[in-house]
mmCIF file of the N, C-alpha and C atoms, coordinates in Angstrom:
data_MODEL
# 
_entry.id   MODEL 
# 
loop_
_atom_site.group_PDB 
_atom_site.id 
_atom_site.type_symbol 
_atom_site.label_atom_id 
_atom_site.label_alt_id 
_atom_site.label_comp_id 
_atom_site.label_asym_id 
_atom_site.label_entity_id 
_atom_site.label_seq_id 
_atom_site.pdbx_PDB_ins_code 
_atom_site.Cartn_x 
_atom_site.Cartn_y 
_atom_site.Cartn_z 
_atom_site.occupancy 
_atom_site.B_iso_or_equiv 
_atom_site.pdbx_formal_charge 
_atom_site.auth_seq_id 
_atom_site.auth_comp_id 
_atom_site.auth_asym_id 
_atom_site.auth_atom_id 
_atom_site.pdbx_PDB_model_num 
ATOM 1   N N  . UNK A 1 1  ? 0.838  -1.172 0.000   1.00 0.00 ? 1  UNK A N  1 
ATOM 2   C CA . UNK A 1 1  ? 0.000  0.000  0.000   1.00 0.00 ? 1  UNK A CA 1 
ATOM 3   C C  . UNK A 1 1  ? 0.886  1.239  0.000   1.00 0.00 ? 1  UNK A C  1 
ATOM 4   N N  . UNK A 1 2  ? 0.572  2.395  -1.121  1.00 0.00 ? 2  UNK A N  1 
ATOM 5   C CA . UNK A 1 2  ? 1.337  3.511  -0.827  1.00 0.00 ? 2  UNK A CA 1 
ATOM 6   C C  . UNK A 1 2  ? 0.143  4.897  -0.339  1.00 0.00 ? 2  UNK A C  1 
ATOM 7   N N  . UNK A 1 3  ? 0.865  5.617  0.109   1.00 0.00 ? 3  UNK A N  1 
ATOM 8   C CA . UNK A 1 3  ? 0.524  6.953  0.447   1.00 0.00 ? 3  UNK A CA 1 
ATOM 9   C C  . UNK A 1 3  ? 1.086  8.025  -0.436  1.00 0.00 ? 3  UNK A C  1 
ATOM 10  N N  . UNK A 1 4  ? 0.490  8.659  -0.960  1.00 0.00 ? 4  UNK A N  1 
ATOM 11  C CA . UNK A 1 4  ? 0.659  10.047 -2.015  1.00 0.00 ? 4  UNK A CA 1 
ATOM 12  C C  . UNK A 1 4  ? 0.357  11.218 -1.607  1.00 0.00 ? 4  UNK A C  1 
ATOM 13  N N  . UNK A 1 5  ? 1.260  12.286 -1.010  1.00 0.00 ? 5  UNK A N  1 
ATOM 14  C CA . UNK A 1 5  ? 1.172  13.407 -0.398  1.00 0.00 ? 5  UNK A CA 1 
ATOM 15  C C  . UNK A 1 5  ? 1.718  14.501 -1.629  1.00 0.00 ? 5  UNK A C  1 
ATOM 16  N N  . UNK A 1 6  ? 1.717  16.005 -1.661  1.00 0.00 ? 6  UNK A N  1 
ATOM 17  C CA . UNK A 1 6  ? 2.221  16.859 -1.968  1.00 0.00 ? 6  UNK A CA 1 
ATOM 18  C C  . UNK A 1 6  ? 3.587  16.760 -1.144  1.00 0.00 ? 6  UNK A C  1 
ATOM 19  N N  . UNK A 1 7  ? 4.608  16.881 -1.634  1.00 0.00 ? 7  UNK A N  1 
ATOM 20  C CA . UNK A 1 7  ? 6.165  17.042 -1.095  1.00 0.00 ? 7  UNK A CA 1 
ATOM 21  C C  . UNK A 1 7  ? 6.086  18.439 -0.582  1.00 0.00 ? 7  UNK A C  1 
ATOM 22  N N  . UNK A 1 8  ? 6.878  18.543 0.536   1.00 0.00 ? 8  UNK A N  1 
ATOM 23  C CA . UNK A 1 8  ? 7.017  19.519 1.622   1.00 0.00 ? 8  UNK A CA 1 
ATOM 24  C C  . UNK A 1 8  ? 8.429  20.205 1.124   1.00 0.00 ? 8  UNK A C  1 
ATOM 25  N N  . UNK A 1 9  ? 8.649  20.937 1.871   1.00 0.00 ? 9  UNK A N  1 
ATOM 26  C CA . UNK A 1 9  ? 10.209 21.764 1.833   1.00 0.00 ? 9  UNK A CA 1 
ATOM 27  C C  . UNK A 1 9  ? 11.044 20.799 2.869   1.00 0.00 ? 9  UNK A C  1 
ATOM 28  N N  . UNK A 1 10 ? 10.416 19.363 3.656   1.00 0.00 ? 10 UNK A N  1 
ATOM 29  C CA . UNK A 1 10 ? 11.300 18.677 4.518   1.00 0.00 ? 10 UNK A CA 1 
ATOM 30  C C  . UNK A 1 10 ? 11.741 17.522 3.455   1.00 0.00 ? 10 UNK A C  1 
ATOM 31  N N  . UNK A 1 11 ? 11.054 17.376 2.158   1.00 0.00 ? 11 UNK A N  1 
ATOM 32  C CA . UNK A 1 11 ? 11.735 16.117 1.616   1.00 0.00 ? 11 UNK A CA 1 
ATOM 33  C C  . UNK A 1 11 ? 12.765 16.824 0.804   1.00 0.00 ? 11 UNK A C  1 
ATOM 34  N N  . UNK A 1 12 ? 12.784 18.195 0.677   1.00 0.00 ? 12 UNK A N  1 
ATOM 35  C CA . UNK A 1 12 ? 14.227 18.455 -0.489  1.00 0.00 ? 12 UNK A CA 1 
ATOM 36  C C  . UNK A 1 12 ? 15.321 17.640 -0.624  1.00 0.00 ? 12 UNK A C  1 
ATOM 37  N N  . UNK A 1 13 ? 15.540 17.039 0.730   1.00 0.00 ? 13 UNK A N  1 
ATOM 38  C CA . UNK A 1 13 ? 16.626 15.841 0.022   1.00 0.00 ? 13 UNK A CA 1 
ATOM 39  C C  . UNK A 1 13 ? 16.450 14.834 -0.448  1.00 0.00 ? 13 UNK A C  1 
ATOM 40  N N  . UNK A 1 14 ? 15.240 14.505 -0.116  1.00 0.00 ? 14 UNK A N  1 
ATOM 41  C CA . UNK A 1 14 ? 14.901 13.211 -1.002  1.00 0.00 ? 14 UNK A CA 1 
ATOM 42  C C  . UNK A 1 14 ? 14.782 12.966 -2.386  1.00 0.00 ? 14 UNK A C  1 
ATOM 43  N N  . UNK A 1 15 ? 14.282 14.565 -2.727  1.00 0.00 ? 15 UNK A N  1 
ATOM 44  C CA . UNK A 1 15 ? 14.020 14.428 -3.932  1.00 0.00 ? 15 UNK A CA 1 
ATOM 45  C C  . UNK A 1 15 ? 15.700 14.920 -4.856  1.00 0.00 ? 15 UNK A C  1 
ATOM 46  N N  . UNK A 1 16 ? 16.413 15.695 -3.856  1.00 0.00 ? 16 UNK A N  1 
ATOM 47  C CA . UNK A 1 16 ? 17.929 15.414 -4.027  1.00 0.00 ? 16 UNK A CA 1 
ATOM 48  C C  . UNK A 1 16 ? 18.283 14.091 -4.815  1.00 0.00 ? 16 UNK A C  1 
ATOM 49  N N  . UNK A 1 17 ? 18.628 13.093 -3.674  1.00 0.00 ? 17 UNK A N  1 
ATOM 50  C CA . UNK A 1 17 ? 18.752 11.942 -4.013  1.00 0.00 ? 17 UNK A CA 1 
ATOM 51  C C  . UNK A 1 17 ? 18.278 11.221 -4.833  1.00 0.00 ? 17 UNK A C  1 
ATOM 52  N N  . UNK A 1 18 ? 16.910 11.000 -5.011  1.00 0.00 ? 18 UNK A N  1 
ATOM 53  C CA . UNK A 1 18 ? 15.980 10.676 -6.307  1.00 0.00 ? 18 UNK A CA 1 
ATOM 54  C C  . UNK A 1 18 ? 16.666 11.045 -7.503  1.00 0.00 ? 18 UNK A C  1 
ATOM 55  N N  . UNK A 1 19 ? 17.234 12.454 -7.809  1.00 0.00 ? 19 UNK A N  1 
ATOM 56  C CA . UNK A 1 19 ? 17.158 13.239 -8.595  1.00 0.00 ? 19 UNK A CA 1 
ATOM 57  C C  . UNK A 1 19 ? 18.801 12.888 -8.850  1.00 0.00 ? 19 UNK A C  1 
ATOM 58  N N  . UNK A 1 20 ? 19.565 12.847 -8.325  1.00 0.00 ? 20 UNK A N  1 
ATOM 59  C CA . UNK A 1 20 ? 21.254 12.453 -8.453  1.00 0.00 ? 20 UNK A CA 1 
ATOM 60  C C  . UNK A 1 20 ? 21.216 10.836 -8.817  1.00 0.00 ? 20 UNK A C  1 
ATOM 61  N N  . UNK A 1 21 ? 20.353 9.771  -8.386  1.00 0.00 ? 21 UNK A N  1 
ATOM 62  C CA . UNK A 1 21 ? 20.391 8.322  -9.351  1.00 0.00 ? 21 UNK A CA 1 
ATOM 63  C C  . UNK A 1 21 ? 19.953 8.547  -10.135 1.00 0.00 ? 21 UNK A C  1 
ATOM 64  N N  . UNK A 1 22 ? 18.461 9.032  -10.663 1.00 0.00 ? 22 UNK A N  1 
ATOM 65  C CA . UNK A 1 22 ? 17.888 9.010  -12.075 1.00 0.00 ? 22 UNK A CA 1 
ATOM 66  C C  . UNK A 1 22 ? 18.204 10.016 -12.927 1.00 0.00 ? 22 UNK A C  1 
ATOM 67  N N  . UNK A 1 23 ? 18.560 11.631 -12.593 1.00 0.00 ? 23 UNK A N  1 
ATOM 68  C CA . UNK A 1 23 ? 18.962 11.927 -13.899 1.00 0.00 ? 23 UNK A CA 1 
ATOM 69  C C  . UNK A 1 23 ? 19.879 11.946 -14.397 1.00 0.00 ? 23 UNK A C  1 
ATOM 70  N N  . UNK A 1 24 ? 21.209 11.781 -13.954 1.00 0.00 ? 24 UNK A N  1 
ATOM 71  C CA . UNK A 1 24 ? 22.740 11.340 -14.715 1.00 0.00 ? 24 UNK A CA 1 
ATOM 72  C C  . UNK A 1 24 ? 22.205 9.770  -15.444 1.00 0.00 ? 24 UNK A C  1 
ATOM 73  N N  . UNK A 1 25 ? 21.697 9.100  -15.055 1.00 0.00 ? 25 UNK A N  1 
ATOM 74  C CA . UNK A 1 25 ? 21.432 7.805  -15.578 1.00 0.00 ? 25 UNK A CA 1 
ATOM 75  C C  . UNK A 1 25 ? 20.996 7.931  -16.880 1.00 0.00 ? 25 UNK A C  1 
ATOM 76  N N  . UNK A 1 26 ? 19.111 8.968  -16.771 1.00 0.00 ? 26 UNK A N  1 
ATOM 77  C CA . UNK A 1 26 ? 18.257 9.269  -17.888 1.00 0.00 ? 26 UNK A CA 1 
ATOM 78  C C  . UNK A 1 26 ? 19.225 9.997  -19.105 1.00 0.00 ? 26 UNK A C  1 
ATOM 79  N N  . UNK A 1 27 ? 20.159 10.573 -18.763 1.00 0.00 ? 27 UNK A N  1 
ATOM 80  C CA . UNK A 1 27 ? 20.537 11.608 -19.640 1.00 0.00 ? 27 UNK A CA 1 
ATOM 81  C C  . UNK A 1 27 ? 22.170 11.457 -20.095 1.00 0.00 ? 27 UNK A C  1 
ATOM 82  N N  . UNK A 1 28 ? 22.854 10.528 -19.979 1.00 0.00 ? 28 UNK A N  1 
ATOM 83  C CA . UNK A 1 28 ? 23.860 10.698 -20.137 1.00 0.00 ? 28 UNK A CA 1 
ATOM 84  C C  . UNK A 1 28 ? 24.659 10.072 -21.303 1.00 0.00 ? 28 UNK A C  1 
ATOM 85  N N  . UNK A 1 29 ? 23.683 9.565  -22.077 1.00 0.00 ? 29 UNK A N  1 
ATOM 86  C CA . UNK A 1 29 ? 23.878 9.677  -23.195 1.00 0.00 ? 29 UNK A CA 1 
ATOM 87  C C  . UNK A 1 29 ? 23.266 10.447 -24.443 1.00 0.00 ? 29 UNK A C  1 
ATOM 88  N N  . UNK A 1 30 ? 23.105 11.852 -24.213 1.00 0.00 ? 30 UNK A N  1 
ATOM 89  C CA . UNK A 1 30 ? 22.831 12.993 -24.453 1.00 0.00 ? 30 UNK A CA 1 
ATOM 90  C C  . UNK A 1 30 ? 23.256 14.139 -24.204 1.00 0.00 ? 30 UNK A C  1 
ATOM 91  N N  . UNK A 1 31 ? 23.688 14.082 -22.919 1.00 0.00 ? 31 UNK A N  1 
ATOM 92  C CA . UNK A 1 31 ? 24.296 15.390 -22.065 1.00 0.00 ? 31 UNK A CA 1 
ATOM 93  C C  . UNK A 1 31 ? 25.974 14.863 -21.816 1.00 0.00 ? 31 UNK A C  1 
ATOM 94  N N  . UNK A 1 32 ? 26.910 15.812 -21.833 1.00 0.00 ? 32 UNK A N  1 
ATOM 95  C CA . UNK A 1 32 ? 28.073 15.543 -21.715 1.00 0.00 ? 32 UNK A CA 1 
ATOM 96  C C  . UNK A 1 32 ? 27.523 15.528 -19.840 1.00 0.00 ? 32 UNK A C  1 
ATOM 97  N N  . UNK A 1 33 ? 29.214 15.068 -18.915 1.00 0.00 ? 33 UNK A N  1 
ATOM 98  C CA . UNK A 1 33 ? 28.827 15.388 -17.853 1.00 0.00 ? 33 UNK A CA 1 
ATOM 99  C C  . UNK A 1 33 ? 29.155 16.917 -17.074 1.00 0.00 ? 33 UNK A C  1 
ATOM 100 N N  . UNK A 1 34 ? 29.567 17.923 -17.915 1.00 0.00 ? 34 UNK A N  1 
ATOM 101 C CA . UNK A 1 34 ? 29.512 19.037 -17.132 1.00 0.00 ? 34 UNK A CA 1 
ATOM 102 C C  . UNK A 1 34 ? 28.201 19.260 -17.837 1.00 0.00 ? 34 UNK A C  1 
ATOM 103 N N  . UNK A 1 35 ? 27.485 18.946 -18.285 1.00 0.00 ? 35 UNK A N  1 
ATOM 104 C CA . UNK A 1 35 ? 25.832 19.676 -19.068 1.00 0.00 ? 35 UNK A CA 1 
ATOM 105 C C  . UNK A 1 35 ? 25.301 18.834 -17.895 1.00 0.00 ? 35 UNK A C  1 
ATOM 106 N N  . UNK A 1 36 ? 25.499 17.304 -17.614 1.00 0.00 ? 36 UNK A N  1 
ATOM 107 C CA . UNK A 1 36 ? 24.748 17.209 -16.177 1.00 0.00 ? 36 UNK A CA 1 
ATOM 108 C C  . UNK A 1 36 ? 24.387 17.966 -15.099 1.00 0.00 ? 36 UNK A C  1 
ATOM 109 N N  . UNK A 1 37 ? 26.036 18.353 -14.779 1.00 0.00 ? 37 UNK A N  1 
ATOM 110 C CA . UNK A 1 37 ? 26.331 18.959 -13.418 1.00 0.00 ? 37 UNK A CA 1 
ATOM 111 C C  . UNK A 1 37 ? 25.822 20.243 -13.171 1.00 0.00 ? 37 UNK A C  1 
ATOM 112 N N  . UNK A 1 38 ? 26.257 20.716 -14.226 1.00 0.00 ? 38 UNK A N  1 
ATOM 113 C CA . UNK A 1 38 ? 24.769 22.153 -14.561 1.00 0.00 ? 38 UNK A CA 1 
ATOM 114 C C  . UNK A 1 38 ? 23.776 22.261 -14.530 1.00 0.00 ? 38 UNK A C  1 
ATOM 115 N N  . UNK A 1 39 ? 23.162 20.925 -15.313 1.00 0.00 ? 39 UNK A N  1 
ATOM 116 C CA . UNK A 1 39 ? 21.574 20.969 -14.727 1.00 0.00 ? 39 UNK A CA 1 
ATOM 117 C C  . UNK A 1 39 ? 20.769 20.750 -13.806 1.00 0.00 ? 39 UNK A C  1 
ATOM 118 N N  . UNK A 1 40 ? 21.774 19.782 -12.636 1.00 0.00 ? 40 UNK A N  1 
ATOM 119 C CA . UNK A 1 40 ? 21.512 18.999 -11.232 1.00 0.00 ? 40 UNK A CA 1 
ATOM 120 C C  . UNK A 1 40 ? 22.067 20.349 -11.092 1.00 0.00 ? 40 UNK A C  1 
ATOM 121 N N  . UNK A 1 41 ? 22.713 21.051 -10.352 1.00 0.00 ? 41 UNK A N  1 
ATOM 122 C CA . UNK A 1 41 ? 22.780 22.492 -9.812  1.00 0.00 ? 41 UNK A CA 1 
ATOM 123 C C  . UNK A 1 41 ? 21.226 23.544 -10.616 1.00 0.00 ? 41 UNK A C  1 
ATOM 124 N N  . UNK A 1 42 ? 21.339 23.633 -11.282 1.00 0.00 ? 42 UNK A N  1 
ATOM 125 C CA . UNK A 1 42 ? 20.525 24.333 -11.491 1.00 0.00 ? 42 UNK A CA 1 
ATOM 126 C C  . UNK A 1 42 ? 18.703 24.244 -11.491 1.00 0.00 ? 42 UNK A C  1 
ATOM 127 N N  . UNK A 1 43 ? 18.637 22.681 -11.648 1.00 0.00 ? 43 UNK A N  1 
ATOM 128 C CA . UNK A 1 43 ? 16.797 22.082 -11.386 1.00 0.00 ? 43 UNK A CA 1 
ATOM 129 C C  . UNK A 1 43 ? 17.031 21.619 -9.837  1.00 0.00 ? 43 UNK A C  1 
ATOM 130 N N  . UNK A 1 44 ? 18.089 20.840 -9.225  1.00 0.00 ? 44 UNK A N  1 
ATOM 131 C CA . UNK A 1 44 ? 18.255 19.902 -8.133  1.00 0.00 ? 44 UNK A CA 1 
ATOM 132 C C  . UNK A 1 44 ? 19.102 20.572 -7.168  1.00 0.00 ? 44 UNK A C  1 
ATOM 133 N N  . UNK A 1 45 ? 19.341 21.557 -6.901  1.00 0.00 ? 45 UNK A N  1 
ATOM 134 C CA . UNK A 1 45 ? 20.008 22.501 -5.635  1.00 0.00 ? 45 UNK A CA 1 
ATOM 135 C C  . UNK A 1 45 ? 18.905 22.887 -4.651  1.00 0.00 ? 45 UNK A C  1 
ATOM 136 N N  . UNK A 1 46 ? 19.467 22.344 -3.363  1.00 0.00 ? 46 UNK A N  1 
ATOM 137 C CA . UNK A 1 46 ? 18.729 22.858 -2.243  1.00 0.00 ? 46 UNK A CA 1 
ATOM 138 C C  . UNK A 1 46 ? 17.511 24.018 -3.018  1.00 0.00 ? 46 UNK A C  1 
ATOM 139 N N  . UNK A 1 47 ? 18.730 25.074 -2.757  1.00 0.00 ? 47 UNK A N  1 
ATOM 140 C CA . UNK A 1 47 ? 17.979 26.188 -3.244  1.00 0.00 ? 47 UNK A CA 1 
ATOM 141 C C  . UNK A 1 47 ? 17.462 26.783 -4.128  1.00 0.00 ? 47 UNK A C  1 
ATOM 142 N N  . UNK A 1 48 ? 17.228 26.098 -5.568  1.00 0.00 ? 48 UNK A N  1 
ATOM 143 C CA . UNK A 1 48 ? 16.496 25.725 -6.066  1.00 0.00 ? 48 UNK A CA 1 
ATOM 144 C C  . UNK A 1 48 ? 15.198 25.227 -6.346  1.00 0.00 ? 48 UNK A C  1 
ATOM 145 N N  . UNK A 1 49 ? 15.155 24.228 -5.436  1.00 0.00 ? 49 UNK A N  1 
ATOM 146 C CA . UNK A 1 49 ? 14.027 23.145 -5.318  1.00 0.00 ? 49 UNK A CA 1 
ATOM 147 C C  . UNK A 1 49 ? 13.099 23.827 -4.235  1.00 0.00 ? 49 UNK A C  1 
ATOM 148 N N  . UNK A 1 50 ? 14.137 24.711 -3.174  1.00 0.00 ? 50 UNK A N  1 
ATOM 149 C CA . UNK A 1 50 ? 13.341 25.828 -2.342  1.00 0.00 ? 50 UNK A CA 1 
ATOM 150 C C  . UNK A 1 50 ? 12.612 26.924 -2.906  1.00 0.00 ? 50 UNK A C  1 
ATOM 151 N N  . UNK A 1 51 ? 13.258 27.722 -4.175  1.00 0.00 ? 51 UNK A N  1 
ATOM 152 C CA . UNK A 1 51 ? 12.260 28.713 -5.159  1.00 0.00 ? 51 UNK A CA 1 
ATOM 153 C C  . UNK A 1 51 ? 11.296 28.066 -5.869  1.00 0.00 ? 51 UNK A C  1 
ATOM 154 N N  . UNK A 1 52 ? 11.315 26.600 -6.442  1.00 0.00 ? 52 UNK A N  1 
ATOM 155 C CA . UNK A 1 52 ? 10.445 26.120 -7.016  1.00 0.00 ? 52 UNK A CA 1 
ATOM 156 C C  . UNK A 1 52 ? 9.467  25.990 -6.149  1.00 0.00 ? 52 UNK A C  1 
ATOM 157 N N  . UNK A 1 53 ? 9.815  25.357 -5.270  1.00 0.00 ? 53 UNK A N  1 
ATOM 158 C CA . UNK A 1 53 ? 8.280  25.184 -3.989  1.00 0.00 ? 53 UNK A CA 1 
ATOM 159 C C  . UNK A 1 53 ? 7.439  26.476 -3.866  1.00 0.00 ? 53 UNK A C  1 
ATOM 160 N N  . UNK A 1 54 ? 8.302  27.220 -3.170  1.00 0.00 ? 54 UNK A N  1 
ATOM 161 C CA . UNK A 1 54 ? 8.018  28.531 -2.643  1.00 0.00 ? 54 UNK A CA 1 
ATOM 162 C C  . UNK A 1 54 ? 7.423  29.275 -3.305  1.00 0.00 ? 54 UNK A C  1 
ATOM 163 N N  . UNK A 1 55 ? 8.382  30.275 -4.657  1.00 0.00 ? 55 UNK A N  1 
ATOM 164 C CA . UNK A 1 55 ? 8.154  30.810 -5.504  1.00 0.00 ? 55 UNK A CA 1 
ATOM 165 C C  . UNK A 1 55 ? 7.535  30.580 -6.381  1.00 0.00 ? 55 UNK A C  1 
ATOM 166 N N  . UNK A 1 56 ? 7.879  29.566 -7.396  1.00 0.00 ? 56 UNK A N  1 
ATOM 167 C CA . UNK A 1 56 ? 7.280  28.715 -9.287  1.00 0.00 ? 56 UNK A CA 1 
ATOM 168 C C  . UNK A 1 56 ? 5.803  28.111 -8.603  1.00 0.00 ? 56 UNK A C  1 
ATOM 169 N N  . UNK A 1 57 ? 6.056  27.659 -7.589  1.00 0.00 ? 57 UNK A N  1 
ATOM 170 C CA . UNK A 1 57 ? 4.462  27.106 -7.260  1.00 0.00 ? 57 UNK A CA 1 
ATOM 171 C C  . UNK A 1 57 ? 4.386  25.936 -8.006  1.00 0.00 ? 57 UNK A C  1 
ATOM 172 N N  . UNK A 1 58 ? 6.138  25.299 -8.066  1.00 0.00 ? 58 UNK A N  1 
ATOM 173 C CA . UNK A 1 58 ? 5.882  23.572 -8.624  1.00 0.00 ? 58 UNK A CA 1 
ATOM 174 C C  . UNK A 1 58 ? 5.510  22.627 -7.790  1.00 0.00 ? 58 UNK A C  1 
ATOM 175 N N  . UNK A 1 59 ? 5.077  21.424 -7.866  1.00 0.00 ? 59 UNK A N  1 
ATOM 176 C CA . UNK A 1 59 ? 4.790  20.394 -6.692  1.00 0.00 ? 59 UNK A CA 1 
ATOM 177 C C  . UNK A 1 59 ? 5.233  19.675 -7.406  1.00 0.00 ? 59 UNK A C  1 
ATOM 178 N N  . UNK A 1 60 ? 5.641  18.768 -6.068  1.00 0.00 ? 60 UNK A N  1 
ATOM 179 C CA . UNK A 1 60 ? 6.534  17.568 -5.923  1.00 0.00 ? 60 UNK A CA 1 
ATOM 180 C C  . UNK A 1 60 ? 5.834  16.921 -5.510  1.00 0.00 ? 60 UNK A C  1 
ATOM 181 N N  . UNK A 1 61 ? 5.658  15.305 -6.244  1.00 0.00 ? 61 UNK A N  1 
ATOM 182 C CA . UNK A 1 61 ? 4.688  14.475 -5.346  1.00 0.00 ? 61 UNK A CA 1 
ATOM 183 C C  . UNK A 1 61 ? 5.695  13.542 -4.342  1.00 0.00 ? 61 UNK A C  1 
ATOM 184 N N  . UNK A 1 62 ? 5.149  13.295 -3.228  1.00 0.00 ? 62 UNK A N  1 
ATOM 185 C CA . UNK A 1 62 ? 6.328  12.518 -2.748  1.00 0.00 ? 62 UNK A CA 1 
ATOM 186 C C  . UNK A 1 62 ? 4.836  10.895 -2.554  1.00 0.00 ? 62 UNK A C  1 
ATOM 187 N N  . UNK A 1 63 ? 5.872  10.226 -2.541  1.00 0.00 ? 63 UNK A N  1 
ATOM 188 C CA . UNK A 1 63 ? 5.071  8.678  -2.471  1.00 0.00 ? 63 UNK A CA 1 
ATOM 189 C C  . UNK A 1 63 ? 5.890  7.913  -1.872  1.00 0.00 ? 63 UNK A C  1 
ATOM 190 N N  . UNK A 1 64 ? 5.186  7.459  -0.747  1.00 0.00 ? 64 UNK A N  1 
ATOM 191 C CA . UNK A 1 64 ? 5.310  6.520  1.057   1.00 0.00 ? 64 UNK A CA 1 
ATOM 192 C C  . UNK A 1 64 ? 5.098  4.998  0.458   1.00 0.00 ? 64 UNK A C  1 
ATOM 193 N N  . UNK A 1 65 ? 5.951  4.194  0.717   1.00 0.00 ? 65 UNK A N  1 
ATOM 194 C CA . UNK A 1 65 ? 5.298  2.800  1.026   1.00 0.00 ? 65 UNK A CA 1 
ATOM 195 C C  . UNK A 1 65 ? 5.409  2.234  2.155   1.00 0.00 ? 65 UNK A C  1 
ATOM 196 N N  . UNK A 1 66 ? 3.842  1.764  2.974   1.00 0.00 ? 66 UNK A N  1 
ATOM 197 C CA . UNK A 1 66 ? 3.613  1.718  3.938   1.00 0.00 ? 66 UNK A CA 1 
ATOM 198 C C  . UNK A 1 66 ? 3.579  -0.130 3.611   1.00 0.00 ? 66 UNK A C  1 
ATOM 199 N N  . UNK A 1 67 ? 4.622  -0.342 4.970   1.00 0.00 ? 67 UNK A N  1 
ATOM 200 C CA . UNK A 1 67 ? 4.660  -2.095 4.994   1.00 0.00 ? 67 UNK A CA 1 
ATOM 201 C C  . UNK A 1 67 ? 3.490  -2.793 5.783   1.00 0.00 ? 67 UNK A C  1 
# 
């Protein structure tokens, strides 16, 4: 069974982490790796992901699996 919430400003690292396995993976045969590292800084930085919340008014879904 999972649980599906709106993501908070407390999971920013999760979605950190999420975001450092899958998109060097998704993209790296497309993107050199400084075009990675640029774009994980620039979509996937703390503070970033803090203006998107805050500011852009993006949502993050976060999803629980409950054992």
């Amino acid at each position: 069974m999972f649980t599906i919430r709106k993501a908070t400003l407390a999971d920013i690292e999760i979605i950190r982490t999420l975001a450092t396995q899958t998109f060097p993976a998704t993209y790296q045969h497309i993107l050199t790796p400084e075009q990675i590292d640029y774009m994980m800084d620039w979509m996937y930085s703390s503070e970033s992901l803090r203006n998107q919340m805050e500011k852009e008014h993006h949502i993050y879904i976060h999803r629980l699996r409950r054992m």
